[in-house]
C-alpha positions in Angstrom: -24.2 36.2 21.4 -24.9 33.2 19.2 -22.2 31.4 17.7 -22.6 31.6 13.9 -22.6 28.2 11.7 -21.2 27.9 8.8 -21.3 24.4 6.2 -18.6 25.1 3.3 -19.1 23.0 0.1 -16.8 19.9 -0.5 -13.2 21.0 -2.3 -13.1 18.9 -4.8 -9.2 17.5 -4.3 -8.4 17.9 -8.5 -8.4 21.8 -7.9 -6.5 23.4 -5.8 -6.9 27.0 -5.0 -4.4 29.1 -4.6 -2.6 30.8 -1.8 -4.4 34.8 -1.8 -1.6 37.4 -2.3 -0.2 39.5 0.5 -2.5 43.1 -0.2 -2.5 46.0 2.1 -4.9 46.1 4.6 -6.0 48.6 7.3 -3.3 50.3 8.8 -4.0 52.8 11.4 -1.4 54.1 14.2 -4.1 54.9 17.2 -7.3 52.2 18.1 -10.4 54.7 17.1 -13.1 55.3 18.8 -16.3 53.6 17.1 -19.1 55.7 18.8 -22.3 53.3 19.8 -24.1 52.5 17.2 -21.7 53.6 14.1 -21.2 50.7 12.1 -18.4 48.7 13.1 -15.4 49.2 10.5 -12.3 47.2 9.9 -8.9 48.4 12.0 -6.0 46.5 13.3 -6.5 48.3 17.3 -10.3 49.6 18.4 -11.0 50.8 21.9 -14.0 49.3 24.1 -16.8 52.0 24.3 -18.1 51.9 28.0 -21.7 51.8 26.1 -20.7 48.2 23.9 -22.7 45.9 24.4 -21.3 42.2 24.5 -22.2 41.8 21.4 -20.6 44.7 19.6 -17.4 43.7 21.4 -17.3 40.4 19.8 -18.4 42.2 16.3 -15.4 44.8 17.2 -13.1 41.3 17.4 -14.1 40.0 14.5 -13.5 43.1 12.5 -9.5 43.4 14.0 -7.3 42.9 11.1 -4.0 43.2 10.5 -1.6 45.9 9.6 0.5 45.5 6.2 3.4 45.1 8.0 2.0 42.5 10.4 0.3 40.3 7.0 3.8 40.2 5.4 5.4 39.2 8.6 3.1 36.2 9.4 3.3 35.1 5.8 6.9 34.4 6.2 6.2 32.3 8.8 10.0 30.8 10.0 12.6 34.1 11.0 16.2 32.9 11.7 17.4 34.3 15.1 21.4 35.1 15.3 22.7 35.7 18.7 26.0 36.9 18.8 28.1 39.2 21.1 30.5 39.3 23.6 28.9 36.1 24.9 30.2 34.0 22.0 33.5 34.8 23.0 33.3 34.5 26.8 31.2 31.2 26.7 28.3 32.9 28.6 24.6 32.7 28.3 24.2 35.9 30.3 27.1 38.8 30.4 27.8 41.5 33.2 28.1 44.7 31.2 32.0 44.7 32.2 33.2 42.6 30.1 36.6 44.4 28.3 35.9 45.1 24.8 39.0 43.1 23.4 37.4 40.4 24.5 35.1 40.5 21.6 37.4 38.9 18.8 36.2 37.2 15.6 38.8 36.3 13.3 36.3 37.1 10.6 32.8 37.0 9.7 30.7 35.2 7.0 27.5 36.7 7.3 27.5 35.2 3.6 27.3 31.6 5.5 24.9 32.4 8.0 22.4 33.5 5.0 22.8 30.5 3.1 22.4 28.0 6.0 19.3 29.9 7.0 17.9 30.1 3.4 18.8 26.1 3.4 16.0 25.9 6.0 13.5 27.6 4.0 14.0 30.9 6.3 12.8 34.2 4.6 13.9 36.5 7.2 16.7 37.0 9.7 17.2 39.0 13.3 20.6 39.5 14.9 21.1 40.4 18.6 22.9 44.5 18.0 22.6 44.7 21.7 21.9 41.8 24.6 21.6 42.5 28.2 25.2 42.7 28.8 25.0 46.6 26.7 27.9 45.6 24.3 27.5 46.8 20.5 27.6 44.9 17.7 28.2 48.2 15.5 30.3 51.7 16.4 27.8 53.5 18.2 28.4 57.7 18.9 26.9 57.1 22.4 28.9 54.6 24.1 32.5 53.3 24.1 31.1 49.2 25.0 31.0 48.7 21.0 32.7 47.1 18.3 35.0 50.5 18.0 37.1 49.2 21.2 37.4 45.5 19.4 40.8 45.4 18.1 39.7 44.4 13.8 36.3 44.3 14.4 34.1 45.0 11.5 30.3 46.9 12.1 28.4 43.4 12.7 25.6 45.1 11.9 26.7 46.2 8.9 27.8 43.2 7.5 24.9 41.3 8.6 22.0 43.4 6.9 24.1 43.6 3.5 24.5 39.4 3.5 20.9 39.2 4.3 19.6 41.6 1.7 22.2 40.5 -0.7 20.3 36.7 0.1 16.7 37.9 -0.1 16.0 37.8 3.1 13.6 40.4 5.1 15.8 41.7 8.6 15.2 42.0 12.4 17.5 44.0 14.8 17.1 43.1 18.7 17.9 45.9 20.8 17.9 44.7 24.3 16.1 47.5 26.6 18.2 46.4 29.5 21.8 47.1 29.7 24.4 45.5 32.6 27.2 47.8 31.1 24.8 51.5 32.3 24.6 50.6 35.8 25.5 53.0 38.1 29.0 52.0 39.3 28.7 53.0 42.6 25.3 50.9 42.9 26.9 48.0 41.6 29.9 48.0 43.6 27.6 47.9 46.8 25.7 45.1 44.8 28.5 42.8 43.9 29.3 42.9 47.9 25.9 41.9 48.8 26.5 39.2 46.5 29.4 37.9 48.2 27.6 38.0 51.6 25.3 35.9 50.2 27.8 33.6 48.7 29.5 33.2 51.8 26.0 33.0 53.6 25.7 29.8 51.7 22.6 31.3 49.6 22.0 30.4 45.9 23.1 32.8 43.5 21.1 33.8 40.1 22.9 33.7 37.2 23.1 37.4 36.9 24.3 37.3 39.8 27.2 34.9 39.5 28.2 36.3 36.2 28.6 39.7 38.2 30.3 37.8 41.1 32.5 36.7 38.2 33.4 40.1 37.1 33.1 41.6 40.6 36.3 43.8 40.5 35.1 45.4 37.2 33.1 48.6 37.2 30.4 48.4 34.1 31.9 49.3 30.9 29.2 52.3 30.2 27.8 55.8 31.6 26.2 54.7 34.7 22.9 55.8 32.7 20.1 53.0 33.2 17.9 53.3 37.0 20.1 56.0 37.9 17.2 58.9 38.5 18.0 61.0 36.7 15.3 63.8 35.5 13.5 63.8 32.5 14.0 66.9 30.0 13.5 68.4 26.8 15.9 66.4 24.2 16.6 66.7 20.7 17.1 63.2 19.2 19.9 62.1 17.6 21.4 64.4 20.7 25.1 65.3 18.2 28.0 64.3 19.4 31.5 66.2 18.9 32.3 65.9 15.2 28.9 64.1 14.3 29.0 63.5 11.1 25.2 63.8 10.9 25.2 67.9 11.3 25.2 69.0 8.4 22.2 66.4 6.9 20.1 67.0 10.1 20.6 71.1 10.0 19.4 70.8 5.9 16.1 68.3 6.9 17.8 65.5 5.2 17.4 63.8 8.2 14.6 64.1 10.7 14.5 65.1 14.4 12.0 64.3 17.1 11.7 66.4 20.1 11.1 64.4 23.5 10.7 64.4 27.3 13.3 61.5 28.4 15.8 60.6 31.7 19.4 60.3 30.5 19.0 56.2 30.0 15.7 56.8 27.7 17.7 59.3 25.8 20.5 57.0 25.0 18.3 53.6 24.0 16.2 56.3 21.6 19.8 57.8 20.1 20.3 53.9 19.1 17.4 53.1 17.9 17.4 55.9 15.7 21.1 54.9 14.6 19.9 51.6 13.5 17.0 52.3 12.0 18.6 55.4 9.9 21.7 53.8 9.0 20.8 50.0 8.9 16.8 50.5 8.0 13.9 50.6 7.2 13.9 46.9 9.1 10.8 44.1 8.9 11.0 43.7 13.6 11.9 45.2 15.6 12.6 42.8 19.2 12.2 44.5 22.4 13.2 42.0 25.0 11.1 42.5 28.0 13.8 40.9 30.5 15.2 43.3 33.4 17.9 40.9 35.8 18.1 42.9 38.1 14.8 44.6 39.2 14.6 42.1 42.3 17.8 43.5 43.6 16.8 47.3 43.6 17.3 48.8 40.6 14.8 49.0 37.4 14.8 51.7 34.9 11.4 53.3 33.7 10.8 53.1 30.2 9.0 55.6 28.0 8.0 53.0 25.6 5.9 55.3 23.6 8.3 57.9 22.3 10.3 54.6 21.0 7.2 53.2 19.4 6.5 57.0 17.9 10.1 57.5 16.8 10.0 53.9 15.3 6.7 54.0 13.5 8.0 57.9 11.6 11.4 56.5 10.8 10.3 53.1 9.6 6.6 52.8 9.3 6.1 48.9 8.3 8.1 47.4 11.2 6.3 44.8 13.5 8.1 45.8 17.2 7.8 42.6 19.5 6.2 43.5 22.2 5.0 46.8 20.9 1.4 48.0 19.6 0.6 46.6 16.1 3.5 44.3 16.2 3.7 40.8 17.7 3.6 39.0 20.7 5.8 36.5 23.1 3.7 32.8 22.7 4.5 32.5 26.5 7.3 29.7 26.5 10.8 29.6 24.8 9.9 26.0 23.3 8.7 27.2 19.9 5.8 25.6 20.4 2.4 27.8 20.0 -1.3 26.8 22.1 -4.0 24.0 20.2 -6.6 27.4 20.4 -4.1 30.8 18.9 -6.2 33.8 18.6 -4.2 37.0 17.2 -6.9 39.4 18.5 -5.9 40.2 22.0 -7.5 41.9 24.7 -5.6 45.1 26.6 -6.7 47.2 29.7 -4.2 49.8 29.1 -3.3 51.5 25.5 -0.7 49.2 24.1 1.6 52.6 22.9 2.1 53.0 27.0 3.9 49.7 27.6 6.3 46.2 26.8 3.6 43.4 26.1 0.6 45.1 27.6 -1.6 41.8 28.2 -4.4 41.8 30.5 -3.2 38.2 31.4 0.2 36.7 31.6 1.7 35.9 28.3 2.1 32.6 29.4 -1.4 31.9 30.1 -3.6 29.4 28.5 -6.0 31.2 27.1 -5.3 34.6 25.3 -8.0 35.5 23.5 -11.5 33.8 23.9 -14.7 35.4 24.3 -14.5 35.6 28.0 -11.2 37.0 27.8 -12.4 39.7 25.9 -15.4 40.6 27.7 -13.8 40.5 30.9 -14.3 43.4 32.9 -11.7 46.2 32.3 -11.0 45.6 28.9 -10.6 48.8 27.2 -8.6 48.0 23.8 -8.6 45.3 21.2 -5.8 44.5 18.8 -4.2 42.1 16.3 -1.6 40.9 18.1 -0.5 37.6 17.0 1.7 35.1 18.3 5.7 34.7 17.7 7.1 31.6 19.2 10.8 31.6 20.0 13.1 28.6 20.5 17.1 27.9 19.9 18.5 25.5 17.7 20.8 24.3 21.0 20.1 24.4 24.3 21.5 27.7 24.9 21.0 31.1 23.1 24.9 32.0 22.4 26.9 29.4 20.9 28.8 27.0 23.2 30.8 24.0 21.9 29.5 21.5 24.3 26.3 21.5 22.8 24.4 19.9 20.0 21.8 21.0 17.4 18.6 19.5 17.5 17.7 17.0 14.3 15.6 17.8 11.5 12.9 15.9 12.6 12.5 17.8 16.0 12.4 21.1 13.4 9.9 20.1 11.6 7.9 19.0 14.7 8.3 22.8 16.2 7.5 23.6 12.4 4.4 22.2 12.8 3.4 23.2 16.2 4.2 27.0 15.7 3.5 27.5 12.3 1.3 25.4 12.2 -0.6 26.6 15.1 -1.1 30.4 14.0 2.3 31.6 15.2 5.7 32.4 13.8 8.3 30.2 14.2 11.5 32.6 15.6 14.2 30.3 15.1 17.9 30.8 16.6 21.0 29.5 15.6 23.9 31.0 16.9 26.8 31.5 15.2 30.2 30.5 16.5 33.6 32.2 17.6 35.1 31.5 14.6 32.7 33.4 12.3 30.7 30.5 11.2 27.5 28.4 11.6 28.8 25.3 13.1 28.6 22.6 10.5 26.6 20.0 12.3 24.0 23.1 12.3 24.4 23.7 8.6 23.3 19.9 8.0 20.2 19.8 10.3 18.9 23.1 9.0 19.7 21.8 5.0 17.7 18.1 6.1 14.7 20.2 7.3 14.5 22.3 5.1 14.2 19.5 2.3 11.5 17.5 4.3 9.9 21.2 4.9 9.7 21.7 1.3 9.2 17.7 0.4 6.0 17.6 2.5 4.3 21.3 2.3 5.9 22.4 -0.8 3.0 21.4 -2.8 -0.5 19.9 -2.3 -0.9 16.3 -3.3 -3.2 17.0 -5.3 -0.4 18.2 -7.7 0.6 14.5 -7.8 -1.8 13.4 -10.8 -5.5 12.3 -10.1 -7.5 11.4 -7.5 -8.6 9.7 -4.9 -5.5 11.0 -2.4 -3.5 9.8 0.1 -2.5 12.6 2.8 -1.8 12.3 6.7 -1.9 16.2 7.4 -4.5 19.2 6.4 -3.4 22.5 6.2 -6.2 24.6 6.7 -6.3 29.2 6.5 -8.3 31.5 7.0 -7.8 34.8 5.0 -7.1 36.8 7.6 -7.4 40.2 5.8 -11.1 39.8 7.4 -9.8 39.2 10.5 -9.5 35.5 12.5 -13.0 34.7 13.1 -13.6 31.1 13.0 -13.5 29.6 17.1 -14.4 25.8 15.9 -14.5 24.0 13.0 -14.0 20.6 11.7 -12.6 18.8 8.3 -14.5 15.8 6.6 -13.1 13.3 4.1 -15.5 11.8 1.5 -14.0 8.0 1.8 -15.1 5.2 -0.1 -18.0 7.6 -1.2 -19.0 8.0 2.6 -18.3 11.6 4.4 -16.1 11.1 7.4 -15.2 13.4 10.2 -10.9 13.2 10.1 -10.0 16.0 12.0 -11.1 18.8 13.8 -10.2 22.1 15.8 -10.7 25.3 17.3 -9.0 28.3 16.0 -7.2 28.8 12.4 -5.8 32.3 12.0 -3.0 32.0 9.3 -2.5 28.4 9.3 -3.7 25.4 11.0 -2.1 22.0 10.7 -3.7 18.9 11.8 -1.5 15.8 11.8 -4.1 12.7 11.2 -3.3 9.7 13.1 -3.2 7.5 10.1 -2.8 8.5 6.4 -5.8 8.9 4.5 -7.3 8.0 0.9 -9.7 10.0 -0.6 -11.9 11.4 -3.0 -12.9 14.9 -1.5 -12.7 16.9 1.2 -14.7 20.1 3.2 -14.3 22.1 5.9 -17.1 23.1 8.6 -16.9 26.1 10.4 -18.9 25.1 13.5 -18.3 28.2 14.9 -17.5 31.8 14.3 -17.2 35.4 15.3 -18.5 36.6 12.3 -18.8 35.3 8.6 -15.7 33.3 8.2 -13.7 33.8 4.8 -11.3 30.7 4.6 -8.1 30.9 2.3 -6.6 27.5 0.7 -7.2 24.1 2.2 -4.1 21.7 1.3 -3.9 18.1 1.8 0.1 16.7 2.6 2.1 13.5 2.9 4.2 13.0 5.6 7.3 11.4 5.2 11.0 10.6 7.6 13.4 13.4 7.2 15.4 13.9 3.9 19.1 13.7 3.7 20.9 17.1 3.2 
């Protein structure tokens, strides 16, 4: 298993290539099965033959690319995230699911604002929370009464948001929390919310699910009672009509599909809104599957059926990258925003990543995802591109609470840097606030860093007139329409007509930026690829000036 060695020739810093076009690449909905000595063909998922030797498993890594979908979404590199609910307006982080819908009262809206202070930033894509834990809806559901349609002048959220991003040019995201506080079963949580207070009175310490429920204790969960509540799995038509559906007559014609499955009454109900959203609001760019589940440690847990969702999803919208979902995209591990020095977006799996959320071998917050001896550790039985999406808030909470603060432009571009620039995709959230609006301390840190975003990466210095160059970061790619190969690698600097080592690092994937510890002037630079999986093809190599944030 010999690492391969590769020298590139200098780049001479007066030309500077370009950026390669987004193409499709292999797209393929199951991992095939590459019998022994077949020649090894690209796919974004391949399954480990019990007869591979180390070898061809390493080939097989090398040869995982990614799906159109998954190319587009990496190459837009910063998404905006916009939590808002029934949180905003109860000044929560985390609701109980019994929260009374008139609680939920925006005076109006301006999605219209929310797109321009995220476009400010240089943010080409947006994803708003239609459903968080607590199971309210940001849009008039036919499946539960917890939605917008119980908020006294309550637009569809969802609605207005999609139109004001796609009015702005922005590719959409809908998050569509699995878990839901307002389908517990009520007589469950009225035995729960007294073992809470014995423990309150017990003098124990409360988790915050817990105390938002103590909170709420004398109200039974707004919904059906649906989620962990056993109930058997049947044959189901889905969307399942409702009295007066308005959808009859299109889905009796064919206009609009149907998909028959085997589902409890909770699984039934999450796939009736995911195939609202996606046939009203879509075809959408992500889909975001939280993984959370509060309250699994106090004895209840529902049982997902993940791959009818992913099914469903994939025939109704076939480009979406599903967080947490096969072919889609990946937690980084932390809610920092900030993405590991080695980010490999070929990922090892020991069961089929259609049969569950996530689906890692190894904790998602573990150092190392995908090195060699992660992927020839024993049990590995799928390989996938599976690339990294690192999720931070602009505040220190998720929902918007006036106490807080936004953080400067400079710490942005820092998490710019150490997400995008590290392989990953920056997921971005800033909340909006009850009165409809991005606050407008956020507006002017988002506008400042996205100046200094576009004032230091907008364009290669070499752009600037001739050489030699002065530059204090490298921004170096690998086209990874072959596939992320390259494992270690290092960048040279021809100085005063001498070559000198500047920088150097493990992984690239889709971008890799390397802050130098002191500017540099020079004549040329190259790039070494020390180490590989396979022969390396590297995109553009770009050379950039650092400089103190810009005023908005």
């Amino acid at each position: 298993m010999a690492r391969r060695t590769h020298v590139l020739s200098a780049l001479a810093l007066a030309a500077a290539a370009a950026l390669i076009p987004v193409q499709a690449t292999a797209q393929q909905s199951a991992h095939p099965a590459t019998p022994c000595g077949a020649p090894v063909r690209p796919a974004s998922q391949m399954t480990v033959e019990a007869c591979d030797s180390p070898d061809r498993i390493i080939e097989k890594a090398a040869n995982i690319v990614p799906t159109a979908g998954q190319l587009a979404w990496q190459q837009r590199e910063v998404t905006a995230f916009t939590h808002f609910g029934m949180n905003t307006f109860t000044d929560r982080e985390w609701g109980s699911g019994t929260e009374d819908e008139k609680l939920f009262a925006p005076k109006s809206i301006d999605a219209d604002q929310w797109m321009r202070a995220y476009k400010a930033a240089g943010i080409k894509q947006v994803m708003l929370t239609v459903k968080h834990h607590d199971g309210f809806v940001l849009y008039p559901s036919r499946y539960t009464d917890h939605s917008v349609a119980l908020s006294p002048g309550s637009p569809d959220v969802v609605a207005l948001y999609v139109k004001a991003a796609r009015k702005a040019g922005l590719k959409v995201g809908l998050y569509l929390s699995p878990s839901d506080g307002a389908e517990l079963p009520h007589a469950w949580h009225a035995e729960w919310v007294e073992t809470i207070r014995a423990k309150q009175a017990a003098g124990e310490a409360l988790s915050l699910p817990e105390r938002m429920a103590l909170e709420d204790g004398d109200r039974a969960p707004a919904g059906q009672g649906r989620f962990g509540n056993g109930s058997a799995v049947t044959e189901r038509t889905i969307p399942t009509l409702v009295p007066g559906d308005d959808r009859a007559a299109r889905v009796k014609s064919g206009k609009l599909p149907t998909f028959k499955v085997k589902a409890d009454d909770y699984d039934a109900y999450y796939l009736n809104q995911l195939y609202e959203i996606f046939t009203q609001y879509g075809p959408v760019e992500e889909l975001w599957l939280d993984g959370a589940n509060p309250w699994s440690g106090s004895g209840i847990t529902q049982k997902y059926d993940v791959k009818q969702w992913f099914d469903m999803v994939k025939a109704l919208s076939p480009n979406t990258v599903v967080f947490q979902g096969p072919q889609g995209v990946r937690w980084v591990g932390n809610e920092s925003g900030v993405a590991r020095e080695t980010e490999w977006s070929v990922t090892p799996h020991t069961t089929d990543p259609w049969t569950g959320l996530g689906s890692l071998p190894n904790d998602s917050t573990d150092p190392d995802i995908g090195s060699r001896d992660r992927l020839l550790e024993p049990g590995v039985n799928y390989l996938q591109w599976y690339p990294a999406e690192a999720d931070v808030s602009n505040r220190p909470g998720w929902f918007y609470h006036p106490e807080e603060k936004p953080r400067t432009p400079a710490q942005l571009m820092d998490l710019y840097e150490k997400s995008v620039g590290r392989n990953a995709s920056l997921l971005l959230n800033v909340p909006p606030a009850p009165d409809g609006r991005i606050a407008d301390e956020d507006v002017t840190s988002l506008t400042a860093f996205g100046a200094t975003l576009r004032q230091v990466y907008g364009a290669d210095v070499r752009k600037k007139g001739p050489g030699p160059y002065t530059f204090d970061r490298v921004a170096v790619r690998e086209d990874v329409r072959h596939g992320q190969r390259v494992e270690k690698f290092a960048v040279e600097a021809r100085i005063h007509g001498t070559w000198q080592r500047i920088a150097d690092g493990t992984t690239i994937g889709h971008e890799r930026i390397l802050p130098l510890p002191e500017a540099v002037t020079a004549s040329a630079v190259r790039v070494k690829v020390l180490e590989s999986r396979a022969k390396p093809y590297l995109a553009a190599t770009t050379l950039h000036l650092g400089t103190a944030p810009a005023k908005p």
